[in-house]
C-alpha positions in Angstrom: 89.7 99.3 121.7 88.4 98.5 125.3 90.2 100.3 127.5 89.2 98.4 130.8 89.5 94.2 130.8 86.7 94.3 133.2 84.3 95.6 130.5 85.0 92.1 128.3 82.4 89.6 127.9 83.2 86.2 130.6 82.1 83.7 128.6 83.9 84.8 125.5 87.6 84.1 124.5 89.4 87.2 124.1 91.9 87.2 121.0 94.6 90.3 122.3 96.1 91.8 118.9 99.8 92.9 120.1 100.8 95.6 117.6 102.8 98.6 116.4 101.4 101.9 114.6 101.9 101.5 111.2 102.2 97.7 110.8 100.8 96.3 107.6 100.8 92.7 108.4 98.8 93.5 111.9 96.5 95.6 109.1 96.4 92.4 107.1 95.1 90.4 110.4 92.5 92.8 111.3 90.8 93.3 107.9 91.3 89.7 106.5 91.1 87.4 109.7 89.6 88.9 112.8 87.1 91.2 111.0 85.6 88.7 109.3 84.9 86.7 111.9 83.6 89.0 114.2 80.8 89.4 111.2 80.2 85.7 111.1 77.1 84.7 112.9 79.0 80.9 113.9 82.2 83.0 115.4 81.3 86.4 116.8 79.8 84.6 119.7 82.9 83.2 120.9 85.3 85.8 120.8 86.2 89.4 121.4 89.1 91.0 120.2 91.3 93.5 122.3 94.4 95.7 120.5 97.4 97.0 122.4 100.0 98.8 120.8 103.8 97.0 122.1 105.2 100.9 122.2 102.1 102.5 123.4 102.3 104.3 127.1 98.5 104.8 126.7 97.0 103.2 130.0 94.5 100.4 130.5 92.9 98.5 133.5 94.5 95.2 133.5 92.6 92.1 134.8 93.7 92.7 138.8 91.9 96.3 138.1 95.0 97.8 137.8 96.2 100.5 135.7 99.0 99.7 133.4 100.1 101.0 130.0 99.9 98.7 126.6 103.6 98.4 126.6 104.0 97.0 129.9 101.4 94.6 129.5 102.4 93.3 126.0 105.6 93.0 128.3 104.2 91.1 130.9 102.9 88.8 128.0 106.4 88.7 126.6 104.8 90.1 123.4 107.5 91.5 121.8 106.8 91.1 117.8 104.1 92.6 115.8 101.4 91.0 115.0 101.4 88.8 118.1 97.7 86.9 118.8 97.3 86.0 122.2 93.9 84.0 123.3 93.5 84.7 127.1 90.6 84.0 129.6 88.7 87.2 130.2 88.0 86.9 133.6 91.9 86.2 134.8 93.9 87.4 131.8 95.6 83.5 131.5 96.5 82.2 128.2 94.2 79.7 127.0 95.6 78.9 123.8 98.6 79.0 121.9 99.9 82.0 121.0 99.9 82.8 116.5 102.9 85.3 116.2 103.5 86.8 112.7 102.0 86.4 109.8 104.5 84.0 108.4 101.4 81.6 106.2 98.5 84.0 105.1 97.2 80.6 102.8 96.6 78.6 106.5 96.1 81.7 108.9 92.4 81.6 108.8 92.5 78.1 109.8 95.2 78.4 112.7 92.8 81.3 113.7 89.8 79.5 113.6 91.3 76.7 115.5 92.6 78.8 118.4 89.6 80.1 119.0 87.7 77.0 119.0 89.7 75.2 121.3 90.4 78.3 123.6 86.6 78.3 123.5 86.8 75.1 125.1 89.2 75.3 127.7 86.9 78.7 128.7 83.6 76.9 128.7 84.7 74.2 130.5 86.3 76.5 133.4 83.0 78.5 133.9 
């Protein structure tokens, strides 16, 4: 896990996995979802994935370069349910897509996935 938001790429989305220790749907998203595409030659290129834990004091350097733990930034997301996907501009830490809370359809996650990325790919290319 990065620990410091100014070490993430600019010109790639960054998917933020809000989780909780022990979470076997968050598991589920990571192996099945977001690990396979960080494999896939057409995807890996235009995302990056980031994990903070929602109950985690465990600090980080947030996207003003300033140091605040997981929980209080899942908090100032108002991530607040585990798994929680959040697709945010790497550069100023705004959302950029709509958010995939839950893993309520595992038959259409892949595609909600894909298509997040994708058009929070978009909106990122077209502000650089």
């Amino acid at each position: 896990m990065l620990q410091d938001s100014r070490l993430l790429q600019p010109d790639r989305v960054l998917v933020l996995l809000a989780e909780v220790e022990n979470c076997s749907f968050c598991k589920r998203v990571k192996d099945d979802f977001l690990l396979p595409l960080t494999m896939d030659p057409e995807w890996a290129p235009l995302f990056q994935v980031m994990l903070i834990d929602l109950n985690s004091q465990q600090m980080l350097t947030d996207f003003s370069a300033q140091r605040i733990s997981q929980q209080d930034l899942a908090a100032a997301l108002s991530a607040d349910f585990s798994p929680t996907l959040i697709f945010l501009n790497p550069r100023s830490g705004e959302r950029i897509g709509e958010d995939i809370v839950g893993l309520v359809t595992p038959d259409f996650y892949g595609f909600y996935l894909q298509q997040q990325i994708a058009q929070s790919y978009d909106l990122l290319t077209g502000q650089l």
